[in-house]
C-alpha positions in Angstrom: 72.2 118.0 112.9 75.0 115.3 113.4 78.3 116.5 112.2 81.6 114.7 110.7 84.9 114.6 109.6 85.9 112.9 106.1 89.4 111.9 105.5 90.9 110.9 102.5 87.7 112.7 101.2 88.7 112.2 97.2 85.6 114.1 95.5 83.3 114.3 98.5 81.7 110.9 98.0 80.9 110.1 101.9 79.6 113.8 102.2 77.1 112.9 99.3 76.5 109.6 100.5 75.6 111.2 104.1 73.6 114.2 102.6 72.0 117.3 103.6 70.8 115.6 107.1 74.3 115.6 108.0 76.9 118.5 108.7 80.3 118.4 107.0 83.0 119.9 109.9 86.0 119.2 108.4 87.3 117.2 105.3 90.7 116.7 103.8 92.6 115.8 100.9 96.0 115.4 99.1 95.5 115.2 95.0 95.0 118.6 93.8 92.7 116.6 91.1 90.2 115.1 93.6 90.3 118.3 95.1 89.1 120.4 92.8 86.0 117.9 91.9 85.1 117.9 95.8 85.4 122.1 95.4 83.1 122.0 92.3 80.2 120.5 93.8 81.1 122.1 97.1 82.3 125.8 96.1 80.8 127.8 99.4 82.6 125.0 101.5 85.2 126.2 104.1 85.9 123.1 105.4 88.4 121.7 103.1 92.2 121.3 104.1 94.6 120.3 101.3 97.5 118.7 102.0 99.2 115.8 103.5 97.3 114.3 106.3 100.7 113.5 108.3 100.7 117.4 109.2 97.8 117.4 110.5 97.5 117.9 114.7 93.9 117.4 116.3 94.1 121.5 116.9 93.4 121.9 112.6 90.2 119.7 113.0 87.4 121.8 114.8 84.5 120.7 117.4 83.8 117.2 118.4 81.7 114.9 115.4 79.4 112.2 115.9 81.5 110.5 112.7 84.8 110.4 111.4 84.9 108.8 108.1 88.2 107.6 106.4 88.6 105.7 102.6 92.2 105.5 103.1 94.3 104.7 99.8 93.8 100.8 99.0 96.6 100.5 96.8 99.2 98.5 99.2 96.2 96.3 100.4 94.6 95.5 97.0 95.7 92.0 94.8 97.0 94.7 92.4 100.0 95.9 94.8 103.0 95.4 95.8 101.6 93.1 99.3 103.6 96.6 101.2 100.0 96.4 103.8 99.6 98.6 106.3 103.8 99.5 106.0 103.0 100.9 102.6 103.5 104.4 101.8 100.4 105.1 100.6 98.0 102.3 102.9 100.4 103.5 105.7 98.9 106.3 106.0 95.8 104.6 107.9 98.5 105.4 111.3 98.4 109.3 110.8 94.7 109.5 110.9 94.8 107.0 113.8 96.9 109.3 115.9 94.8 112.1 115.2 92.0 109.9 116.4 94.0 109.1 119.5 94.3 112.7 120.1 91.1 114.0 119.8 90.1 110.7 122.0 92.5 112.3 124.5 91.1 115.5 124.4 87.8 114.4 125.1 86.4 114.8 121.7 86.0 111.2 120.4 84.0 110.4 117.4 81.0 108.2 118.5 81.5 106.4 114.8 84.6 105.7 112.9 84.4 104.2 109.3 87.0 103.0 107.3 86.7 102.1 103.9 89.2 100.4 101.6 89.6 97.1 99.6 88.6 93.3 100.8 92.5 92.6 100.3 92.7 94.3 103.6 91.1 91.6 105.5 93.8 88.9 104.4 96.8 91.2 103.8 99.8 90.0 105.6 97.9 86.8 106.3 95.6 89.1 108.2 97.8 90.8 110.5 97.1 94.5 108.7 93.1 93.6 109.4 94.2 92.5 113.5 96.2 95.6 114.2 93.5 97.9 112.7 91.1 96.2 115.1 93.4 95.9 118.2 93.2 99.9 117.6 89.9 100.3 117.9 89.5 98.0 120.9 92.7 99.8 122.8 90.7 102.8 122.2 87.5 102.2 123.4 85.4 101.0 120.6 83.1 98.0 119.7 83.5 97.3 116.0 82.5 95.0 112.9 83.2 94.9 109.1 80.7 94.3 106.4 81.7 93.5 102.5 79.0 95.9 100.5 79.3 95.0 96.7 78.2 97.4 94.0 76.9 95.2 91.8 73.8 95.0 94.6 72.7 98.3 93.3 74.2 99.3 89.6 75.6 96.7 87.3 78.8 96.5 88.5 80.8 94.4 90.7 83.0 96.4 93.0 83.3 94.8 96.6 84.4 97.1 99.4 85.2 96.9 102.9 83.8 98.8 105.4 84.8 98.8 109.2 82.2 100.6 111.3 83.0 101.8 114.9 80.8 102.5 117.7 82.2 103.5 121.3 81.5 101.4 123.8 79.6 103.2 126.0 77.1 104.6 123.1 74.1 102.2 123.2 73.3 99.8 119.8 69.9 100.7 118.6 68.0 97.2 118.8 68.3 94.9 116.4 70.9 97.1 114.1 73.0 93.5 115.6 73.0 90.0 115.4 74.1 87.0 117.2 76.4 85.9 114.8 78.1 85.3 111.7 74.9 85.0 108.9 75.5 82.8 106.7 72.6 84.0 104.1 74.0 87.3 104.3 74.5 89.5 101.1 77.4 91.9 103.6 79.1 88.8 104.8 81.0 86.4 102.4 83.1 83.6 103.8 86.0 85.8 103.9 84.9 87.9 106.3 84.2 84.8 108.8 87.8 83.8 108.4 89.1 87.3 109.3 87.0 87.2 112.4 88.5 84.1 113.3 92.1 85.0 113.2 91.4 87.7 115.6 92.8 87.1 119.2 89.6 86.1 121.8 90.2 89.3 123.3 90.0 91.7 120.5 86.9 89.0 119.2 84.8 90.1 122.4 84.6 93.5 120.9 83.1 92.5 117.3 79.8 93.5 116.1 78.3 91.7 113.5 76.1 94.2 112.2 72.8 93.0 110.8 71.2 94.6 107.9 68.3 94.0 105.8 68.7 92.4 102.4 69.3 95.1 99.1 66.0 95.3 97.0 66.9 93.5 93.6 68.5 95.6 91.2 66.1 96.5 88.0 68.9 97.0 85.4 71.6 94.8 83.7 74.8 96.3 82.2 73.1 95.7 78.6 70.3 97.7 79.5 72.6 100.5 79.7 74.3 100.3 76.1 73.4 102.0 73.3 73.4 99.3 70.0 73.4 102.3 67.7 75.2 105.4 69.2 75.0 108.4 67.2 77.9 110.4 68.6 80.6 108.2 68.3 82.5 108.4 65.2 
């Protein structure tokens, strides 16, 4: 069973995303709130560590995972912030789980995958600058990368875009066809945005990109209205 590491875990939602099929090694945390929703649905788990991830050294995270997931805080990347980026206190702290990365890549026990998840304000925060120097960090280290956008309002009626930067080491091989040539224009996980980001990337970190190729969401089968009630009986 392939194991992983979730970071900025919140209420577990990447370890329920992943499921049964995969084996939760070590998560962490800093709200008290968000940690006692991921404990509720996760009570016999021993893997949570709560507290700032700053403090952390690569010898509190056990074994070696095949993926280390992070949803670092979006606030100082999102159109509602203060434009702080990547120097922000709280979308700053994308550099302490880097270095544990960059220990644990040292020690031999690199993650095959890294994920980050946040906001589509990181692609153009700074003018794009935050959205280079994540990339140059995966490249320095030893990783072939691409983004994706991946909208909610493909699969409940909501829209609620998201950006997800997936990370594959170099040396693991790319199951066929999970790539394409190129930018897609027709596709739902690549808005225009996301070509311009690529584009501001130096040629040498643009060798590394992936443009990751997947199928087409089925259409959705419910509108918002099909979820409200016209005559609620418990609301007063």
């Amino acid at each position: 069973m392939p194991g992983f590491y979730e970071f900025f875990a919140g209420g577990g939602m990447a370890r329920a995303g992943l499921g049964e099929k995969w084996n939760c090694l070590f998560a962490n945390e800093f709200d008290v709130k968000k940690t006692a929703v991921y404990e509720k649905y996760w009570p016999a788990s021993d893997v949570l560590r709560v507290g700032d991830i700053g403090k952390l050294t690569s010898s509190d995270i056990p074994g070696k995972a095949d993926l280390a997931w992070a949803s670092f805080p979006c606030q100082d990347l999102s159109l509602a912030g203060a434009g702080a980026g990547l120097n922000g206190d709280r979308s700053g702290t994308f550099w302490p789980f880097w270095r544990l990365m960059q220990r644990l890549i040292e020690e031999g026990r690199a993650p095959k995958i890294i994920v980050l998840e946040n906001v589509g304000g990181a692609l153009t925060s700074h003018g794009g600058k935050d959205f280079t120097a994540i990339c140059l960090s995966f490249a320095k280290a030893g990783y072939r990368f691409g983004a994706l956008i991946v909208d909610a309002v493909h699969f409940v009626p909501q829209s609620r875009p998201r950006l997800f930067i997936i990370a594959l080491l170099s040396d693991v091989a790319l199951p066929a066809g999970l790539a394409s040539d190129g930018f897609t224009r027709s596709s739902p996980w690549q808005p225009r945005g996301l070509l311009t980001a690529f584009e501001k990337l130096p040629p040498n970190i643009r060798e590394k990109w992936i443009w990751w190729n997947l199928p087409a969401p089925a259409p959705r089968n419910a509108a918002a209205s099909d979820l409200i009630d016209d005559n609620p009986i418990d609301v007063q």
